[in-house]
N, C-alpha and C positions, 0 to 999 in steps of 0.2 A: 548338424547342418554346417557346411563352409560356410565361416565368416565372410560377410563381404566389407570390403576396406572404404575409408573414407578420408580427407583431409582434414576433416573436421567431425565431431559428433556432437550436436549441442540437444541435452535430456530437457523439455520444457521450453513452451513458449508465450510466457508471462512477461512483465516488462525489462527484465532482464534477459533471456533466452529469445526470446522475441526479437529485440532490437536489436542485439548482438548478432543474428541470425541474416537480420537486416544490412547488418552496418560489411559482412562479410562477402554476402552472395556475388557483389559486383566482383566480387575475386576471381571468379574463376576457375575456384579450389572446389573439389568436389567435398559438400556439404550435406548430411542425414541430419534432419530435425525430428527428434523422437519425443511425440506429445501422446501421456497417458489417457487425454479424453479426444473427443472430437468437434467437429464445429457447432456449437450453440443454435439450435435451433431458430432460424427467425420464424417469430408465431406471436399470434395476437394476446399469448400470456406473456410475455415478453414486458408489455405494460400491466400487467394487473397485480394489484398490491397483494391479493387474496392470495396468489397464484407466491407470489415471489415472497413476501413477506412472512404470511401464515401456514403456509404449505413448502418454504424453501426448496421450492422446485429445481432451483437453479443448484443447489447446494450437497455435496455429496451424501450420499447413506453412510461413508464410514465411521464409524465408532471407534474415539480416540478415549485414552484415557488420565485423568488428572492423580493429583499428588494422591489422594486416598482409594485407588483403583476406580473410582466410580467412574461410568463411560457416561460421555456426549458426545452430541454430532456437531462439527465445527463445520461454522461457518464460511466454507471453502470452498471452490468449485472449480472442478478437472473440463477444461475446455478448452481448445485454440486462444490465445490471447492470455489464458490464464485468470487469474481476482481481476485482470483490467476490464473483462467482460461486464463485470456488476462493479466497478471503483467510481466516485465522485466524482472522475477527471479536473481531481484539485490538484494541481500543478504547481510547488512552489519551491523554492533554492532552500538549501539549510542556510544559517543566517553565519555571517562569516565566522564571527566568535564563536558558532557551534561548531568549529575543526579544533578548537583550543580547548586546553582542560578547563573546567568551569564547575563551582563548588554551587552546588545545590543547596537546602536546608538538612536533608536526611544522608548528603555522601557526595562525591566527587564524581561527574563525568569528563571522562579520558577524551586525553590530547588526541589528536587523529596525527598518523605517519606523515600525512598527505595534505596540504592546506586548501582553503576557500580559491586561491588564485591556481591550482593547480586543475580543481574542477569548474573556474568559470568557464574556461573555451566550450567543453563539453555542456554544460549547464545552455547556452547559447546555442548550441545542434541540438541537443535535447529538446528545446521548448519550440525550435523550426521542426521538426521532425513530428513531434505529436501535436502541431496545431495551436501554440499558450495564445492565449489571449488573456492582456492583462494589463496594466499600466504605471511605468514607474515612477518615483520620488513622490510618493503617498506613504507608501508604508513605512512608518519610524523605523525599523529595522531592517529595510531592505540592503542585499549586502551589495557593491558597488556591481554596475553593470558596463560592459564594452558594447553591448549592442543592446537596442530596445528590443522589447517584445514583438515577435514578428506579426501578432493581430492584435488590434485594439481590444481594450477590454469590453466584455459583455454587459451591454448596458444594465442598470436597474431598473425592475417594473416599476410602476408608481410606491406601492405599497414599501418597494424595498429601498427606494430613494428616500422616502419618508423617514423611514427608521434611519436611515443612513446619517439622514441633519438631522433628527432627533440626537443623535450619537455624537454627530459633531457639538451639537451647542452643551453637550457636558463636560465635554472637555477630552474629546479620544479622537482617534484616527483612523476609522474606517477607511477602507482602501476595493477596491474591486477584485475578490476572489480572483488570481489564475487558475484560468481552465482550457484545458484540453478540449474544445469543439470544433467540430467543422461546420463554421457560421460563419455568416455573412449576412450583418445586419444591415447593406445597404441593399442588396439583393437578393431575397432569400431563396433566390432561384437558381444558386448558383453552387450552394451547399446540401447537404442534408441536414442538417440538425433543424427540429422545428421549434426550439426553447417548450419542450412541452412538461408536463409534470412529474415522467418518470422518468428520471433520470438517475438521481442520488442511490445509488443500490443496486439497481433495476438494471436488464440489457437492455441496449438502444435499437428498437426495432427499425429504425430508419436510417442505421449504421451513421450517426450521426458524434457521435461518440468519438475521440481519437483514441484507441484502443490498441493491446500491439496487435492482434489478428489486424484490423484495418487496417491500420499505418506501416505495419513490416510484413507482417506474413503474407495476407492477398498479393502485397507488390509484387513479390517473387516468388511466387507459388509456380508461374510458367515457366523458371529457367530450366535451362538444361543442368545445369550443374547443381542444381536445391533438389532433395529427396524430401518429402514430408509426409512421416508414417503417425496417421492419429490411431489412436486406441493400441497405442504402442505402451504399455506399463514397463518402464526399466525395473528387474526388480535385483542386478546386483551389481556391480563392477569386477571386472576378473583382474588380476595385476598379475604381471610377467613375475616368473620363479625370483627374480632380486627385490622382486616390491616396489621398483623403480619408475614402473612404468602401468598404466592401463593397457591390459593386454585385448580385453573384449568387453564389450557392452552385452549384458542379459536383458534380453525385453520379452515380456508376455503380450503375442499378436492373434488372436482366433484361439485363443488355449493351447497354441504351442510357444515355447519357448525358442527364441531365435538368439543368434550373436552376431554381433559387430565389430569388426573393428576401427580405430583413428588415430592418426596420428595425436592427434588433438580430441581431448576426449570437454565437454563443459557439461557442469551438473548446473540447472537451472531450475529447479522445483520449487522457489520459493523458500524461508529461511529454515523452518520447518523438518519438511521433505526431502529437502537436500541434504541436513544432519542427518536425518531419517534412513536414507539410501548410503553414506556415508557409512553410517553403524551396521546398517544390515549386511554391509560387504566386507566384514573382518574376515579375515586369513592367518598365518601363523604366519606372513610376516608382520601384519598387522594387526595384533589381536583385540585390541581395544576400539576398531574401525580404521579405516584409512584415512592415512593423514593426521592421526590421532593421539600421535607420541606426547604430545602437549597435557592431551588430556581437555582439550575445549573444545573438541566437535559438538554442537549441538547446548553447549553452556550459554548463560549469555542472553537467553531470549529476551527480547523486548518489543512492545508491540502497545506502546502509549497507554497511559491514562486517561481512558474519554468518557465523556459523561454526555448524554443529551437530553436538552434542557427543552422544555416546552413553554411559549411564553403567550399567551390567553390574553385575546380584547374582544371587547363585543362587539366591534365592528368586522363585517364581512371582511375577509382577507383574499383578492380577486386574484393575484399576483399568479402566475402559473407558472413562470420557471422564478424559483427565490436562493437558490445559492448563488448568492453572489455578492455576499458582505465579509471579510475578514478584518479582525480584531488583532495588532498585536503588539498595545501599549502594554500588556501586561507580560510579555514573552519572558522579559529579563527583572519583572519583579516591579516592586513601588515605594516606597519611603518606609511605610510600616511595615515592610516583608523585603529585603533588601534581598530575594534569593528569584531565580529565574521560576514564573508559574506556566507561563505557557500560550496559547492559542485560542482564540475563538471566531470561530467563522460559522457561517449558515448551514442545516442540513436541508438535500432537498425539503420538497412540501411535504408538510407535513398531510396524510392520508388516511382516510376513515378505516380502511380495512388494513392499514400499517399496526392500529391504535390495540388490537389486540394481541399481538405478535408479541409488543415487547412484555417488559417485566409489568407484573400487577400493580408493585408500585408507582411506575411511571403516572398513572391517572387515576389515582385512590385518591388524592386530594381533591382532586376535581368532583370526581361521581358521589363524593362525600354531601358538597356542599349542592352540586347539581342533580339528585337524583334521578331517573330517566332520563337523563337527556342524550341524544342520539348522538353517537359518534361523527355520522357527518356534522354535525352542528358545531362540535367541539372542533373537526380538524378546519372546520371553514373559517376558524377563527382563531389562527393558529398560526407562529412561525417558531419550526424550529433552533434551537442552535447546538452548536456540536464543538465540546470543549477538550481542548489537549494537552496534556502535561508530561514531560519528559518521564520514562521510566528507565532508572540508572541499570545497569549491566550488573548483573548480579551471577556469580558462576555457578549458585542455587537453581536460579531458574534456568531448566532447560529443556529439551529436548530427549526421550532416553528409548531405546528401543528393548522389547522382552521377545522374541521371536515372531508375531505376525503383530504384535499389540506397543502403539506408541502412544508415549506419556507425555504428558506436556506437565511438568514438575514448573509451577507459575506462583510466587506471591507477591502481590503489588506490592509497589515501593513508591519513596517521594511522594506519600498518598498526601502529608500535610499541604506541601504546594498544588496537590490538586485539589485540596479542598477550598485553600485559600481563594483558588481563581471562579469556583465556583459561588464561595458567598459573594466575592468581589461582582462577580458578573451578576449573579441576582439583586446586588445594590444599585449597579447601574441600568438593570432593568426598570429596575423601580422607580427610578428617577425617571426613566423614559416614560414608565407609563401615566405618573404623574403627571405631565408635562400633556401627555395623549391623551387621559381620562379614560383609561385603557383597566379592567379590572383589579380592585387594589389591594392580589392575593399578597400576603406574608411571605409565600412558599410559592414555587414553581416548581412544576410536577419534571422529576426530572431522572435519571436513570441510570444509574453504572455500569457500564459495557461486561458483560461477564468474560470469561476465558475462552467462549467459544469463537468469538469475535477477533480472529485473526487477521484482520485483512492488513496491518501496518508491521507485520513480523518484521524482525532484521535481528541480524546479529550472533548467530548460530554459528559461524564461522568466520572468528572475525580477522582482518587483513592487519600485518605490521612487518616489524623490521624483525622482531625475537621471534625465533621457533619453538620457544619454551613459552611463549606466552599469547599466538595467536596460530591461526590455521594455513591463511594464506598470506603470500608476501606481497610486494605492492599490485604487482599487476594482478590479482588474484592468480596465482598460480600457487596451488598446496605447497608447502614448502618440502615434503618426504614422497612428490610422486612429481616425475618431471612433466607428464603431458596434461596434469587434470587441473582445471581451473572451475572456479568456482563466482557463478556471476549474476548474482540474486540481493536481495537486502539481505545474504546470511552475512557478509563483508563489514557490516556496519562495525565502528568500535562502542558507537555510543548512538540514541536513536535522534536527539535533538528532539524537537516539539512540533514540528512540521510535517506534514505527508509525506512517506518518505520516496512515490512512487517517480518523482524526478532526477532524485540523485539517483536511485537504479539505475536510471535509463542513460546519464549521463557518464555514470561509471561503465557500464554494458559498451557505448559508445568510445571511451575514454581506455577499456579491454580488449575492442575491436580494432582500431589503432594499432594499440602491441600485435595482435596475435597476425594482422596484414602481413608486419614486417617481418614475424617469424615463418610466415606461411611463402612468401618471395623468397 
């Protein structure tokens, strides 16, 4: 089939592809957005934990597989918008001194090329762009700001206010989660989002959500100049006879195989998929994948230490929307652990028909001491929290492709400092609950995020100044193919402790920039 040409060709529309997709369209430039799923169904399982949680509906059938061939199904889902369809809409800046190198307990995380002031302007379009609501000069580490937050932060319900000055009078700094919603708490008439209880994981059947389908893709779905092919699977990159160039885009559409060409070719699949599609497109003149002379396509992977923690009172917990506490006196450490541990913030509500999904562990302590007792009884009485600690870049963990079957080669690291923040955060549980007369477990039933749980990927291709020692150069552009960029968390040098799905979006915008004034 004749190629048909484009000025741009962006693969993926996640919060990097998405936005990017966004930040371009007012150009002008004839623009093909090639998304492997299609738009997310809105439908009344949309809300159902049963549906979403125990039956991962939302989440693909393919079977990846780990360091010892064994396969699972990750936690991932091919859709318009991309992970932003089922993400937290936790929205927050890396924290300045996470652009500098910084000595952890178990290894060093690397300098970044590029500093905190080069991505605030970006970070500031970022948080207008998808909606932040939030509040600043609260958070002990928040890193300096030129503009406030364009919405107020999300109030607390009663219950989470409570905890909130519970938290204050021991001595922390609770701060109001930023989040991505389109609210308006003085008018709820004038938004969608209805602070309801599925949120944290879950689609937002009331597109209430700032997601990139919502916030980039809808906007300019009507131009003349945006192509948008879903159920479009790229499955390889063609480069011109010198290797120099991307010559054509392969995408699987109806079970045929089509081509493309762009000037401008962008792989946006997430950290993952995009090393995935990278290695699947070796050639002889890139035998090792494209872009690949380094040898770190797909190295590198990171994607946090999280644990989530369940913390149990006997009193009803009425609150209906509860993310919206972050924690982060403990980011860069405390007296007796003088090394950076990390993050703690709310997970949504926690949900009776969530409670069997996760690992067994998570509520064997509980069912131990409470024999029959019902799940809704245990989640009514219940707030989550969801803990995060850096995990250092490691050229072990990565990414590897065997012909249709992809590895995800993963073993934590920095696990001390995440342990550390977890006994830490169960000692200041305990003081809360003391203080609440809140049950006065030893232990709180709490969970290891396994391997399958990608949603925080980054770092699969990561951005610098050396070609021997990273993939892409500053503006993510590969440094051995002149038109392909790469514009996803595969970029990251190092993942920091924080969500990473802000700075995406902020570099996505901060790539959009560049490629404007290569495209004029």
């Amino acid at each position: 089939m004749t190629a048909q040409h484009y000025d741009v060709i962006i693969i993926g529309t996640g919060a990097g592809g998405g936005t990017l997709a966004y930040r371009l369209a007012f150009s002008g430039k004839k623009i093909l957005i090639l998304e492997r799923g299609t738009f997310l169904p809105i439908e009344k399982e949309n809300w159902s934990a049963l549906e979403v949680y125990q039956r991962e509906r939302y989440h693909t059938q393919e079977r990846w597989y780990d360091t010892n061939g064994k396969t699972f199904r990750p936690a991932t889902g091919y859709w318009v918008g991309g992970n932003t369809k089922v993400y937290g809409a936790a929205l927050l800046r890396l924290r300045e001194r996470d652009f500098e190198q910084v000595e952890h307990k178990e290894g060093i995380s690397p300098e970044w090329a590029l500093k905190y002031r080069d991505f605030e302007p970006y970070y500031d379009r970022a948080e207008e762009l998808y909606d932040v609501h939030g509040q600043s000069r609260i958070d002990p580490t928040e890193p300096p700001r030129s503009l406030p937050y364009p919405y107020p932060a999300v109030r607390h319900e009663p219950g989470m206010q409570e905890l909130a000055n519970l938290l204050t009078q021991v001595g922390l700094h609770p701060f109001n989660l930023p989040l991505g919603l389109k609210l308006n708490e003085v008018d709820r008439s004038l938004e969608n989002c209805i602070r309801c209880n599925t949120c944290d994981g879950f689609p937002c059947l009331t597109r209430g959500k700032a997601d990139a389908e919502v916030n980039c893709i809808q906007p300019i779905r009507d131009r003349t100049n945006v192509t948008l092919l879903v159920a479009a699977k790229v499955t390889r990159l063609h480069t011109s006879p010198s290797g120099r160039e991307i010559a054509r885009v392969e995408a699987e559409i109806d079970g045929q195989h089509q081509f493309f060409t762009g000037d401008i070719v962008v792989v946006a699949c997430g950290a993952i998929n995009s090393a995935a599609l990278l290695l699947r497109s070796r050639n002889d003149r890139h035998p090792s994948g494209l872009a690949n002379s380094s040898g770190q396509v797909g190295r590198n992977l990171m994607k946090h230490n999280c644990t989530a923690m369940v913390q149990l009172s006997t009193k009803l917990n009425s609150d209906v929307y509860q993310k919206t506490i972050c924690i982060s006196d403990f980011y860069w450490g405390e007296l007796s652990f003088p090394y950076p541990m990390g993050l703690v913030q709310n997970t949504g509500n926690v949900l009776a028909d969530m409670l069997p999904a996760e690992a067994p562990a998570l509520l064997a302590p509980l069912l131990k001491l409470r024999p029959g007792a019902e799940l809704k009884a245990i989640a009514d009485r219940s707030v989550g929290w969801w803990l995060q600690t850096e995990d250092l870049p490691d050229p072990d963990n990565r990414v590897r492709v065997e012909g249709d079957r992809l590895y995800l080669e993963y073993k934590p690291n920095n696990t001390e400092a995440a342990s550390r923040l977890i006994q830490r955060w169960a000692t200041v549980l305990k003081q809360v609950d003391r203080a609440e007369h809140f049950i006065p477990f030893s232990l709180y039933p709490r969970n290891t995020i396994p391997l399958q749980a990608v949603g925080h990927q980054c770092g699969t291709c990561r951005f610098g100044e050396d070609p021997t020692t990273s993939v892409l150069d500053l503006n993510c552009r590969t440094h051995e193919i002149n038109n392909l960029y790469v514009v996803d968390g595969s970029f990251f040098p190092s993942s920091a402790a924080v969500n990473p799905t802000l700075t995406i979006v902020a570099n996505a915008l901060r790539v959009g920039d560049y490629l404007m004034k290569q495209l004029m």
